[in-house]
C-alpha positions in Angstrom: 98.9 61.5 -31.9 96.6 62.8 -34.7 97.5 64.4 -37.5 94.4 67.5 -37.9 96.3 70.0 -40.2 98.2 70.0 -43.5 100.4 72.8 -44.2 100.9 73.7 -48.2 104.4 75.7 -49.0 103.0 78.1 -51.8 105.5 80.9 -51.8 107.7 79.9 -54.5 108.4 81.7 -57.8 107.8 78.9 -60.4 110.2 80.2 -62.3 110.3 77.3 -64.3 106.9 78.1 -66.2 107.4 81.4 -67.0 106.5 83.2 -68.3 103.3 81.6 -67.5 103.5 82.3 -63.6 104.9 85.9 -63.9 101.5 87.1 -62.4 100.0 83.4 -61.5 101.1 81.2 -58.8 102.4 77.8 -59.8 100.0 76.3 -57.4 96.9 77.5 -59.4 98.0 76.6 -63.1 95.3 74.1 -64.3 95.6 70.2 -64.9 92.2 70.0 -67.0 90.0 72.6 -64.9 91.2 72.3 -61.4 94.5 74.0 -60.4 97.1 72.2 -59.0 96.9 72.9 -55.4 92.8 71.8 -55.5 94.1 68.6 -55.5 96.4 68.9 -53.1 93.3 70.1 -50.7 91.5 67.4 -52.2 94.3 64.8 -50.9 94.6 66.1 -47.5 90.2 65.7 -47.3 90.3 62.3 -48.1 93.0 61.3 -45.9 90.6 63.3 -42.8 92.0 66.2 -42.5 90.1 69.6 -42.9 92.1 72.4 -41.5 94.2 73.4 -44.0 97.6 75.7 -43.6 98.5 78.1 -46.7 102.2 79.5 -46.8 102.1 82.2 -49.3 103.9 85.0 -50.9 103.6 88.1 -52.9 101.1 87.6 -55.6 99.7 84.7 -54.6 96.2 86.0 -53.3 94.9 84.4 -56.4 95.1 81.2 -54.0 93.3 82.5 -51.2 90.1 83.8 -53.8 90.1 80.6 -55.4 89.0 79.2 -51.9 86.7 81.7 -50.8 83.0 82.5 -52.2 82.5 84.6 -55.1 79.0 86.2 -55.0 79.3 87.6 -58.5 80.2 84.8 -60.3 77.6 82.4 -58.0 75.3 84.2 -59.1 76.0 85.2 -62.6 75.8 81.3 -63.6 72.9 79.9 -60.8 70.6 77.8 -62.6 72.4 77.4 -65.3 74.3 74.2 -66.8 77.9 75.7 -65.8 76.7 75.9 -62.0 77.6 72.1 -61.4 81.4 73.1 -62.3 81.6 74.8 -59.1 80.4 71.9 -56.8 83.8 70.1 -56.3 85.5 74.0 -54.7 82.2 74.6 -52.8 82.4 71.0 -51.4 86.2 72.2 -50.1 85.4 75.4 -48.6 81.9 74.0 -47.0 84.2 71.2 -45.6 87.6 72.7 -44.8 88.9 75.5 -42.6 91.5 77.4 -44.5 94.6 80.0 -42.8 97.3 81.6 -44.3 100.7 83.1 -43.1 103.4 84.9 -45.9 107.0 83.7 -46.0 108.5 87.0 -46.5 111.8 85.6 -48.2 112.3 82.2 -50.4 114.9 80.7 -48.2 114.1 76.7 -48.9 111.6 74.3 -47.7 112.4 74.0 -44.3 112.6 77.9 -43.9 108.5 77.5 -45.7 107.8 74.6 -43.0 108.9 76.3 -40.2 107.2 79.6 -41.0 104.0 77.7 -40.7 104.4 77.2 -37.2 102.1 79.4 -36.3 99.7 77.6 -38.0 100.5 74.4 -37.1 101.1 74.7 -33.1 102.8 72.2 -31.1 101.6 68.9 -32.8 101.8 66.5 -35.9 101.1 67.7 -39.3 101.2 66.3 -43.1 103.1 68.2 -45.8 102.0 68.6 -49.2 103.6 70.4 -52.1 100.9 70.8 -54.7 103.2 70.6 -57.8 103.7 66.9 -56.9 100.8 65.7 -58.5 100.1 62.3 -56.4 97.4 59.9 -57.6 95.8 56.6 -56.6 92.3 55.5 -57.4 91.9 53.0 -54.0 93.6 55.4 -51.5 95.7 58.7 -51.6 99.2 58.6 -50.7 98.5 61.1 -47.7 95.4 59.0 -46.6 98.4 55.6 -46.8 101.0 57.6 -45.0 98.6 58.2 -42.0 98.6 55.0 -41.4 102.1 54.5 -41.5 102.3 57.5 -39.4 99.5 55.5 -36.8 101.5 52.7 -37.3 105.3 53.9 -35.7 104.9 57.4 -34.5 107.6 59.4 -36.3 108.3 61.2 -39.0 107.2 59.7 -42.7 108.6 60.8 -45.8 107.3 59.7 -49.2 109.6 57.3 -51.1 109.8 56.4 -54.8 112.4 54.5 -56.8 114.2 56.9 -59.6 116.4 56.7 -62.3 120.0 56.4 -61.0 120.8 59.3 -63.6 118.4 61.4 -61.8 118.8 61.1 -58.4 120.8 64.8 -58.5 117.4 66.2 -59.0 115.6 64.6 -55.0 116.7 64.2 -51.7 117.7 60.6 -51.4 117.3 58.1 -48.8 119.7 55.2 -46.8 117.9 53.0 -44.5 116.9 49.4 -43.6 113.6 47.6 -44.3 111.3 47.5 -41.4 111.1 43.7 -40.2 107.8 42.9 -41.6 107.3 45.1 -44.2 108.6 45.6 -47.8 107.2 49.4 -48.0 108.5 50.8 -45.0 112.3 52.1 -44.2 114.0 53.1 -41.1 116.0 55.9 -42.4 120.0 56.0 -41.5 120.8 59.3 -44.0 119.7 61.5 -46.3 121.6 63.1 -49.0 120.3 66.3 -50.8 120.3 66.3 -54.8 123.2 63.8 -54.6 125.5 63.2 -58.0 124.7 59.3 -59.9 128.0 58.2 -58.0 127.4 58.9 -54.7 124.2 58.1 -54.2 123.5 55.5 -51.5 120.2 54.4 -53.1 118.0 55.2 -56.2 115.0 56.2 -53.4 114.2 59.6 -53.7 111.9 61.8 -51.8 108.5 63.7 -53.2 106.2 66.0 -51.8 104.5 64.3 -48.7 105.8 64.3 -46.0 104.4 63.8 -42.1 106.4 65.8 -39.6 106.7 65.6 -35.4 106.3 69.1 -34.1 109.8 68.7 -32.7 110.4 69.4 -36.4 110.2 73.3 -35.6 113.5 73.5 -33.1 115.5 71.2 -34.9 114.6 74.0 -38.0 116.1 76.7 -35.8 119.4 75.2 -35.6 119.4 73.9 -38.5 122.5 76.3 -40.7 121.6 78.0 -44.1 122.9 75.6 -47.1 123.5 76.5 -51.0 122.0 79.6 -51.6 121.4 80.8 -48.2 118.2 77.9 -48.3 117.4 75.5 -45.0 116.7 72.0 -46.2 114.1 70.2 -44.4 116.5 67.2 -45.3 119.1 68.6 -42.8 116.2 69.1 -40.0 114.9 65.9 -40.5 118.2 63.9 -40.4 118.9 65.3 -36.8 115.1 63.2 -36.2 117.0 59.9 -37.9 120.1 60.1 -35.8 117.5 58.6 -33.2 115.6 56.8 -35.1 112.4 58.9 -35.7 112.3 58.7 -39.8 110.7 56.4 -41.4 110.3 56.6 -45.3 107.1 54.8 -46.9 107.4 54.1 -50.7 103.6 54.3 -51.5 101.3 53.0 -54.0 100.0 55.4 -57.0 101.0 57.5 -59.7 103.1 60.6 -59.6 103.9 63.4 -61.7 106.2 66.4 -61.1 104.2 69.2 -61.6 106.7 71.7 -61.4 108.5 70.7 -64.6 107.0 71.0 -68.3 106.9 67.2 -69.1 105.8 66.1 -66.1 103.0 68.8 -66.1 102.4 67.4 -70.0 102.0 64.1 -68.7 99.7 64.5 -65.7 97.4 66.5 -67.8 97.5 63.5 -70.6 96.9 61.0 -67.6 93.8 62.9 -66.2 92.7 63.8 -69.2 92.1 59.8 -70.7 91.6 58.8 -67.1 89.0 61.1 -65.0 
């Protein structure tokens, strides 16, 4: 199986920055002079995937301009030194196919994933959620999980180790090293935002993930939890009760875009290192 399409959840609020995302969509606030989501596209490229799977909202067409041509401005700045700044967002939409679907109501991840169905269709797909800010200068995290994905044929999450104090803020993980491999975990259980105490392990879940379509049904079934919100932890522990998890602690640099200091410090990072 071959993963072709990466889906992007980019219907939430971002409550978090406002008021700074009142009328902008997290996904488009800047690190430097790309918006967030950019890279996020620019991940998914590199790992060989083009066709790429929006899930917006209300007031989030400023996403679906930024990857589309603007005649005006083109031509306002042709032949002059600021044209250059444009190259890297006409590389994208030269390269990559881009569709969109709205999730009418902000009922959780899984609720985002599965209304992306219809974009996805009935075969494997990557997961990206642009305000995890992944980096790595040899080889993207999406690019490593495909070949973890390649490699055993299930579902991948992406894994990194946390502070025991904040493992109320991820999904966190309980599983077995793969014979062989000291990256690579067969997943028994997954907790959602677990208290210090009873947390199995201090290996929490960020923003990639690589999903069998399968995925979809088990999202149907899958019952509302706090705040009326589907979990795609639920859906995808139904996958590990036979074995069809695995979760891949990868190699890079990761910031949580979707808080202020880990906003602060991705811009810091890129800023003294690109």
């Amino acid at each position: 199986m071959e993963i072709r399409k990466c889906l992007f959840p980019a219907a939430g609020y971002g409550t978090r920055f406002l008021p700074a995302t009142k009328a902008t969509p997290k996904e488009m606030l800047p690190i430097l002079n790309k918006p967030l989501i950019q890279y996020g596209v620019e991940e998914a490229l590199e790992a060989g995937i083009s066709n790429i799977a929006i899930v917006t909202g209300r007031g989030k067409r400023a996403i679906e301009d930024h990857f589309d041509i603007s005649f005006e401005l083109e031509h306002q700045i042709q032949g002059s030194s600021k044209e250059p700044l444009l190259s890297d967002i006409r590389d994208l939409i030269n390269r990559c196919t881009f569709s969109y679907t709205r999730q009418k109501q902000m009922r959780g991840l899984g609720h985002a994933v599965l209304t992306g169905e219809t974009l996805i269709g009935n075969e494997p797909f990557a997961v990206i959620l642009a305000d995890d800010l992944c980096f790595n200068e040899e080889k993207g995290v999406l690019a490593q999980m495909i070949e973890v994905f390649n490699r055993y044929q299930c579902s991948v999450v992406a894994i990194q180790e946390v502070p025991k104090e904040d493992t109320a803020k991820y999904g966190i993980i309980d599983g077995d090293l793969v014979y062989g491999r000291d990256d690579v975990y067969r997943v028994h259980n997954m907790i959602e935002k677990p208290d210090p105490e009873d947390a199995p392990t201090n290996l929490a879940i960020i923003g990639r993930y690589i999903l069998t379509p399968d995925i979809f049904d088990i999202l149907r079934e899958t019952k509302e939890g706090k705040g009326g919100e589907i979990q795609i932890t639920d859906a995808l522990m139904e996958q590990a009760k036979n074995d069809r998890v695995v979760a891949f602690r990868f190699k890079g640099d990761r910031f949580d875009c979707g808080s202020i200091d880990g906003f602060v410090e991705a811009t810091n990072f890129f800023y003294k290192n690109l």
